[in-house]
C-alpha positions as CSV (number, residue, x, y, z in Angstrom):
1,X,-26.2,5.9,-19.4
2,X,-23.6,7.4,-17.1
3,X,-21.5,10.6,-18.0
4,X,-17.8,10.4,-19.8
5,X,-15.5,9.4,-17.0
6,X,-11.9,10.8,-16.3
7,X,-9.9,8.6,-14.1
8,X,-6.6,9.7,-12.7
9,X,-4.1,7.3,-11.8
10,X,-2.7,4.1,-13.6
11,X,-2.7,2.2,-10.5
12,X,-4.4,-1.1,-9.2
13,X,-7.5,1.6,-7.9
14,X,-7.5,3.6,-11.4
15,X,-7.5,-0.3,-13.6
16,X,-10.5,-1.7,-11.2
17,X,-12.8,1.2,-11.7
18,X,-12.0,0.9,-15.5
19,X,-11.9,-3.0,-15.6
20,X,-15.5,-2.9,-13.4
21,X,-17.3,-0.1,-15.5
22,X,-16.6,-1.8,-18.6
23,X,-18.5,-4.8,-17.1
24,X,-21.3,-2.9,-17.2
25,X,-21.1,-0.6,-20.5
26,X,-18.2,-1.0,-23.2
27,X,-19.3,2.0,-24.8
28,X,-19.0,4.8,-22.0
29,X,-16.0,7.3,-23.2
30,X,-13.2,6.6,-20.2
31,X,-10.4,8.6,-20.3
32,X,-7.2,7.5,-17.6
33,X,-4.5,10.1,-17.1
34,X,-1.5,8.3,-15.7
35,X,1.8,10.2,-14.4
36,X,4.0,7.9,-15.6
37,X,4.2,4.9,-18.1
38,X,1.0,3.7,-17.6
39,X,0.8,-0.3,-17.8
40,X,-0.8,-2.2,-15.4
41,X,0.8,-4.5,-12.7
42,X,0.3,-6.1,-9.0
43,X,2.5,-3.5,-7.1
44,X,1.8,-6.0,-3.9
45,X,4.3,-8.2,-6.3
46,X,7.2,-6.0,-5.6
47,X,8.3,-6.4,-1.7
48,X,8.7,-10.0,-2.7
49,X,10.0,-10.2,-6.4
50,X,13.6,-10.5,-6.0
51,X,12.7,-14.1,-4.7
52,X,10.7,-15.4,-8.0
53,X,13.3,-13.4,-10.0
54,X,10.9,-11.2,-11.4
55,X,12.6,-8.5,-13.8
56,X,10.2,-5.4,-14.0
57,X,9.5,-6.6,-17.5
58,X,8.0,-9.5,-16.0
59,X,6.0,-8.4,-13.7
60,X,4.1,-5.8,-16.3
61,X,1.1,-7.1,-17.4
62,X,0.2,-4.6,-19.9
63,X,1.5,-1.5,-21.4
64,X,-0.7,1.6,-21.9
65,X,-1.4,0.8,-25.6
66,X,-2.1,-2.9,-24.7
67,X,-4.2,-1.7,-22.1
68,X,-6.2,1.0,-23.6
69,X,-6.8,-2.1,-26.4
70,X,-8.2,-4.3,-24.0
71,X,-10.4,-1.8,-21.7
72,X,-11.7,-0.3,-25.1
73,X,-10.6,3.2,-23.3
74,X,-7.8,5.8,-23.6
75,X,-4.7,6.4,-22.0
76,X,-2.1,9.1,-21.8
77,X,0.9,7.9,-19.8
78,X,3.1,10.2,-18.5
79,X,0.3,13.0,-18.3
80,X,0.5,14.9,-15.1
81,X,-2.5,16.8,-13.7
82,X,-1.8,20.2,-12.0
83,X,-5.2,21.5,-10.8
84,X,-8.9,20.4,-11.0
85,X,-11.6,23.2,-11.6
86,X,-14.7,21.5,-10.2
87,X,-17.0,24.8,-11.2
88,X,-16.0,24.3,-15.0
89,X,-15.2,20.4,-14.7
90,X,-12.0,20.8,-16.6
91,X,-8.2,19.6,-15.4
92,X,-5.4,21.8,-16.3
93,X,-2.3,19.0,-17.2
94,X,1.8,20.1,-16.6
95,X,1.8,21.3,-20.1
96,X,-1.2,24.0,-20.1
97,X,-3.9,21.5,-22.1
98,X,-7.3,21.7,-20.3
99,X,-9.4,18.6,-19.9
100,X,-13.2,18.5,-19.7
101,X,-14.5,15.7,-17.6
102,X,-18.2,14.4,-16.9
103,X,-17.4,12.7,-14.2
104,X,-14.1,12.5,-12.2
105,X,-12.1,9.8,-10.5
106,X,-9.6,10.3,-8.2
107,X,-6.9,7.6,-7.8
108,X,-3.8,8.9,-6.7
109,X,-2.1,6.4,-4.6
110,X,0.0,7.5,-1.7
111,X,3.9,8.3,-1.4
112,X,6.4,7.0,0.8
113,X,7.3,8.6,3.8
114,X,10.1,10.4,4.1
115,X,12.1,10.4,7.0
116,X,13.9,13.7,8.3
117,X,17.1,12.1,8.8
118,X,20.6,13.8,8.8
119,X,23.5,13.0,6.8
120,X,25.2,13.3,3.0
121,X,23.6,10.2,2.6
122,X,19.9,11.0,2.7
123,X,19.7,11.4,-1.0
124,X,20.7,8.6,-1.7
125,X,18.2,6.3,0.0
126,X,15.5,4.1,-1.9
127,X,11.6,4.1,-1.6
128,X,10.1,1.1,-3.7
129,X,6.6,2.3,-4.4
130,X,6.3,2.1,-8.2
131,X,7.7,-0.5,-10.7
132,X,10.2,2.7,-11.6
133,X,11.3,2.0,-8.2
134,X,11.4,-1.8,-8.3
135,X,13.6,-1.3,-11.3
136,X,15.9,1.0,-9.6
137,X,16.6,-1.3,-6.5
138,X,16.8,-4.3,-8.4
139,X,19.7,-2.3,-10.3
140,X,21.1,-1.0,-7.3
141,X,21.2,-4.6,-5.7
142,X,23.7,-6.1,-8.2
143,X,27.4,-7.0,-6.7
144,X,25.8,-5.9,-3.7
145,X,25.4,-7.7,0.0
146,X,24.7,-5.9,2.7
147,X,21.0,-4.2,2.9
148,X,19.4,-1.6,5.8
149,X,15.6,-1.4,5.9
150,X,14.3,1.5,8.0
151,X,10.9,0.1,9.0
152,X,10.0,-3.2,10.7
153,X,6.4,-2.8,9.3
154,X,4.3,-4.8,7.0
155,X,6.4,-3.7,3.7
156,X,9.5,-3.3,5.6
157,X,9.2,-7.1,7.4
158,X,8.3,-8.4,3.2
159,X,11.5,-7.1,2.0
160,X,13.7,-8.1,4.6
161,X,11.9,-11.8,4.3
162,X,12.9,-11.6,0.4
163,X,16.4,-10.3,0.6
164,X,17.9,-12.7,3.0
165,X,16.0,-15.9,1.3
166,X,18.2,-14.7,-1.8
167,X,21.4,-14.4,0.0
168,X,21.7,-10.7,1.5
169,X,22.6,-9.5,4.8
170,X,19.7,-7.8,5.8
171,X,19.1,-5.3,9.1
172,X,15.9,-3.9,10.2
173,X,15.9,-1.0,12.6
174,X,12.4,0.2,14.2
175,X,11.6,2.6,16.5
176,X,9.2,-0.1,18.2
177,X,9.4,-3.3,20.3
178,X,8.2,-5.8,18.0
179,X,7.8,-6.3,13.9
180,X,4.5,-5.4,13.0
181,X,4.4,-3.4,15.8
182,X,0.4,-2.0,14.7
183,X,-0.8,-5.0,13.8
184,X,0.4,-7.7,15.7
185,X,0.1,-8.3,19.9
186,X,3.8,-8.8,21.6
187,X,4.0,-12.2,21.9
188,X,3.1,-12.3,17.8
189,X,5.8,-10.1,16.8
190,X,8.3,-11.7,19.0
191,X,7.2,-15.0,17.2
192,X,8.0,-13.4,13.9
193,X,11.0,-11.4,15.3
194,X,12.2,-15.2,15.7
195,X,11.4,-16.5,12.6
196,X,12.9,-13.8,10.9
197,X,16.2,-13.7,12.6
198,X,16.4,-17.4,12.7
199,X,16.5,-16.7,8.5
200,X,18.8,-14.2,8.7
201,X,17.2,-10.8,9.4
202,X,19.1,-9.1,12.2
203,X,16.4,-6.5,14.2
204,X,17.6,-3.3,15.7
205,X,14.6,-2.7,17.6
206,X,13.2,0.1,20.1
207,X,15.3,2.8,18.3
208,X,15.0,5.4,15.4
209,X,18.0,6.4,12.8
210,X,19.7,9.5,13.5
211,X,21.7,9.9,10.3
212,X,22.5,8.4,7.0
213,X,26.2,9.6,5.9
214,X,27.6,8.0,2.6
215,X,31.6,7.1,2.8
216,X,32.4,6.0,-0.8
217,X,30.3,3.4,-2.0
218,X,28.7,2.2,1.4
219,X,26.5,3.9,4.1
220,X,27.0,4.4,8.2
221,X,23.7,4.8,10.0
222,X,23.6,6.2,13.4
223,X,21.1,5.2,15.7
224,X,19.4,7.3,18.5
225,X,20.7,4.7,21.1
226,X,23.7,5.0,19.7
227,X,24.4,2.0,17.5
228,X,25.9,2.4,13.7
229,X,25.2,0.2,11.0
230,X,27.7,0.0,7.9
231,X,25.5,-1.2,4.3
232,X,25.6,-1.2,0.8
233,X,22.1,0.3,0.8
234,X,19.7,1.6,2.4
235,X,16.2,1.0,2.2
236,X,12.6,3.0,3.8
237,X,9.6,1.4,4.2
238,X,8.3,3.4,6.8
239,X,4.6,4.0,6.0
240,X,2.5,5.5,3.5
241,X,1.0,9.3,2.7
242,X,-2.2,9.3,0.9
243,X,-1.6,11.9,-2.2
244,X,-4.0,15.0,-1.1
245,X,-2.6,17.8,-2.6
246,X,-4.2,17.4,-6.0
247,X,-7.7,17.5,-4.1
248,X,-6.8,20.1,-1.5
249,X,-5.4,22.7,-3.3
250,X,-9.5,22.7,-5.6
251,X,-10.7,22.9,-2.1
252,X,-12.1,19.4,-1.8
253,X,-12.0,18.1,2.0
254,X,-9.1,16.2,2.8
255,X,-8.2,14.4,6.3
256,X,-5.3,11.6,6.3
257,X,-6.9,11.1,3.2
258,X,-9.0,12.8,0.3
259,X,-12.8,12.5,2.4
260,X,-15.5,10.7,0.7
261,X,-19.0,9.3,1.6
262,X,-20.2,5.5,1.1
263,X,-20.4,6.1,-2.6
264,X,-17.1,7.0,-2.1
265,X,-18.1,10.8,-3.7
266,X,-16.2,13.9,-2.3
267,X,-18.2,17.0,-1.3
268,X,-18.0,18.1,-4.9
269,X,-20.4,17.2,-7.5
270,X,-19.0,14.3,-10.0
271,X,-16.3,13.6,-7.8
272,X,-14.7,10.9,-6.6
273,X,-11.8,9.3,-5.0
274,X,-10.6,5.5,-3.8
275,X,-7.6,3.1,-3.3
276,X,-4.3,4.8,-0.9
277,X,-5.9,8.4,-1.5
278,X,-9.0,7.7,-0.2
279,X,-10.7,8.0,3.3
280,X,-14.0,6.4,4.2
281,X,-15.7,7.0,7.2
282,X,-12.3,7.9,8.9
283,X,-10.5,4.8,7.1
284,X,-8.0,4.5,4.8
285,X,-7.4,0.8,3.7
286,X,-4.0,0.7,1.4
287,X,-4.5,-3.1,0.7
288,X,-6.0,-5.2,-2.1
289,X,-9.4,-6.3,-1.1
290,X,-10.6,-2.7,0.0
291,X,-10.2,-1.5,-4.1
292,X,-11.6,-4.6,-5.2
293,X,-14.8,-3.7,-3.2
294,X,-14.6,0.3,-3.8
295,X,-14.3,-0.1,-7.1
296,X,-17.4,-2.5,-7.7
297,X,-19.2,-0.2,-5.8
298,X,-17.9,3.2,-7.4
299,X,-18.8,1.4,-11.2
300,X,-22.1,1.1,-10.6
301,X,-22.2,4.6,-9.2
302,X,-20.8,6.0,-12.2
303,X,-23.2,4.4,-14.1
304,X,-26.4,5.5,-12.8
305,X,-27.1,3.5,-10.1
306,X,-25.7,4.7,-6.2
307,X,-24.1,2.2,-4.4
308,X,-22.8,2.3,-1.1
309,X,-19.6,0.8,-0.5
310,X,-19.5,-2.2,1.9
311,X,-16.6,-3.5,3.4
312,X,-16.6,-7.2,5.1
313,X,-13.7,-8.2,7.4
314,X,-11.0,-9.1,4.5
315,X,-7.8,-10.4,6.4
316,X,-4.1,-9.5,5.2
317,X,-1.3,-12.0,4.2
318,X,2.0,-10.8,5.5
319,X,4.2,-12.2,2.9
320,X,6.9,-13.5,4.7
321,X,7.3,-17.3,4.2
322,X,9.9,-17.5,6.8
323,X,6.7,-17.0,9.1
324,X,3.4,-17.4,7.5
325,X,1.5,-14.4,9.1
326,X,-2.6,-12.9,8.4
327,X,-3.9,-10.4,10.6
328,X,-7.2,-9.2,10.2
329,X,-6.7,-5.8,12.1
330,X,-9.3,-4.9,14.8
331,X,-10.6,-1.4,15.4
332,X,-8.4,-1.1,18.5
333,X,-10.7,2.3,19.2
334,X,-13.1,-0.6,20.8
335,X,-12.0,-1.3,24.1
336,X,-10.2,-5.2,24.2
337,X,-7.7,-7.3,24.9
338,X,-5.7,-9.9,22.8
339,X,-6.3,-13.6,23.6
340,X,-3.0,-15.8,22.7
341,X,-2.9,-19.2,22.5
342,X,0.5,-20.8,21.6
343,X,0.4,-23.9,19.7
344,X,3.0,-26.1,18.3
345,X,5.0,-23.6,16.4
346,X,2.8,-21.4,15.9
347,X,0.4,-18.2,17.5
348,X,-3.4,-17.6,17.6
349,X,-4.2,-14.2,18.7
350,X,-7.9,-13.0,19.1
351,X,-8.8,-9.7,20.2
352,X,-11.8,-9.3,21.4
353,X,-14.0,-6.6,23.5
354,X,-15.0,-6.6,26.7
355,X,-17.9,-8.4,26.0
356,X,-16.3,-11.2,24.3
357,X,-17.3,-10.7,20.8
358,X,-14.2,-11.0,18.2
359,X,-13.6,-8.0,16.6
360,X,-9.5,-9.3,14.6
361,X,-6.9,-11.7,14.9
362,X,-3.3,-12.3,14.2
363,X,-2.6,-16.0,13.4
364,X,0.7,-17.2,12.6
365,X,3.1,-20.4,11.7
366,X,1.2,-23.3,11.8
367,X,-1.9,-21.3,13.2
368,X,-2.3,-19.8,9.5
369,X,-4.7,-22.8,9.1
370,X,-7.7,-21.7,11.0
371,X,-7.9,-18.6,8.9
372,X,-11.2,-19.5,7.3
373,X,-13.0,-20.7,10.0
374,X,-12.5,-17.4,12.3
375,X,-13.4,-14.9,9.1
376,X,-16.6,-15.4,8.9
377,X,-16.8,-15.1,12.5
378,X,-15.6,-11.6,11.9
379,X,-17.7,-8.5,12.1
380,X,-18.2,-6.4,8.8
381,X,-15.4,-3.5,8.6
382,X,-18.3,-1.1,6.8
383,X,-21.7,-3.1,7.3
């Protein structure tokens, strides 16, 4: 029998751990302390929701109360935790209450980043992160046209995809060459830098924004190269930060992320972190498949029985229909080199080391096909 579990955070990371230790007991006290409302959802849904007309209604699976009913647990939305006391295994919440925990979960997500831009506009740009957000934007976007995403990445390239399929004018600016600039070799991102313009996305590529000023109801952006963009909004997808603070202000090790081991358990007794938060063996996976693995791994840990977490080579859809894209990123600290081969419409990239073993790929278009085939030619992420 394991020992009462607190779990903070009501996101995908904070659900699996929940979902997977009930598998195992349905009578273990589980407590999860969420920041806001609580319900579950698929936040992957949101960079490409405007397109299957999801309202945020929709897309909510579950409220807190239908939740806690289902996972035979409890849940206090909008509960925020302001300091863990790992001696005394207690939380202190916002309002003073003190919490006792057994065993502690972190899952925390991450924020978006925040660019330092200049401008009276800078307030007024939108992150879409939560379904709070997703709510906001979707708002925000009604008698609108014209949309600005700072950030050609993987979020960033999603959006872009979904706005201009559902009629908006839509430019990206990036400060590198290509979309999906970390993921993809040059000749795939010029590949999807053609698909996407041929839809409508117009790229403003090899250049940063300078400043966001607001004139009425629309917004000039200045470019370092010394471009201006006029919008209705203004959109950052720019990257992720892991949420630390909570674990480095009790004094548990943080790097980009909160450090754990292959039982995914900080430095401190009973403690734990996974999902956005988390770093593994220098890793931090914000994606899907990683949770889905952490979490089957952390349940059983929780329970009683250590298990190391294992991660295979789990491949990433890019969810731009305009260009079918999955990458299965490569450690690019092992020396290699891509290996393109251009087909009819489409790109199969392999990158491989200098011994010829496959280490990732990039397939796209029509090369989306062979997917399969070269995963389980893939080597393990964590063996």
């Amino acid at each position: 029998m394991g020992k009462s579990v607190v779990i903070v955070g009501s996101g995908l990371a904070g659900y699996a751990v929940a979902r997977e230790i009930r598998k195992l007991d349905t009578e273990l006290p589980i407590e999860m302390l969420s920041a806001d409302h609580g319900g579950f959802y698929s936040k992957p849904m949101l960079s490409n929701a405007i397109s299957y007309g999801k309202t945020p209604e929709s897309i909510l699976n579950g409220d807190a109360v239908q939740m806690a009913e289902q996972l035979k647990i409890s849940i206090r939305p909008f509960c925020r935790v302001t300091l863990i006391d790992q001696e005394d295994h207690a939380l202190t919440l916002s309002n003073g209450e003190r919490i006792v925990y057994g065993q502690l979960v972190l899952a925390l997500g991450a924020d978006q980043v925040r660019l330092p831009l200049s401008g009276n506009g800078t307030a007024a740009i939108l992150t879409v992160n939560d379904l709070d957000d997703y709510k906001k934007f979707r708002d925000v976007l009604i008698g609108r046209r014209r949309v600005c995403i700072i950030g050609a990445g993987l979020i960033g390239c999603e959006f872009a995809n979904d706005l201009v399929a559902n009629g908006y004018q839509v430019d990206v600016v990036d400060m590198s060459a290509q979309p999906l600039g970390r993921l993809l070799p040059p000749v795939g991102g010029a590949f999807i830098q053609k698909k996407l313009a041929a839809a409508g996305v117009v790229f403003h590529l090899n250049t940063t924004t300078q400043s966001v000023d607001q004139i009425q109801e629309r917004f000039c952006l200045t470019l370092t190269n010394g471009e201006s963009i006029e919008s209705d909004i203004v959109l950052s997808a720019v990257g992720l930060n892991p949420r630390t603070q909570l674990a480095a202000a009790a004094g548990i090790q943080v790097n980009r992320g909160i450090v754990v081991n292959r039982l995914l358990r900080t430095h401190c007794a009973d403690i734990y972190a996974l999902g956005d938060c988390a770093e593994v063996e220098g890793k931090v996976l914000p994606f899907v498949m990683p949770i889905s693995h952490a979490a089957r791994a952390l349940a059983a840990t929780l329970m009683g029985n250590p298990t190391q977490i294992h991660y295979p080579a789990m491949p990433v859809i890019v969810k731009t229909p305009s260009c079918p894209t999955v990458v299965s990123p490569p450690d690019f600290s092992i020396k290699g080199e891509w290996n393109v081969e251009t087909e009819n419409d489409g790109i199969k990239a392999i990158y491989q080391d200098n011994a010829g073993n496959m280490l990732g790929y990039a397939l796209l278009g029509a090369a989306i096909k062979e997917r399969n085939a070269l995963t389980t030619q893939l080597p393990a992420i964590l063996k």
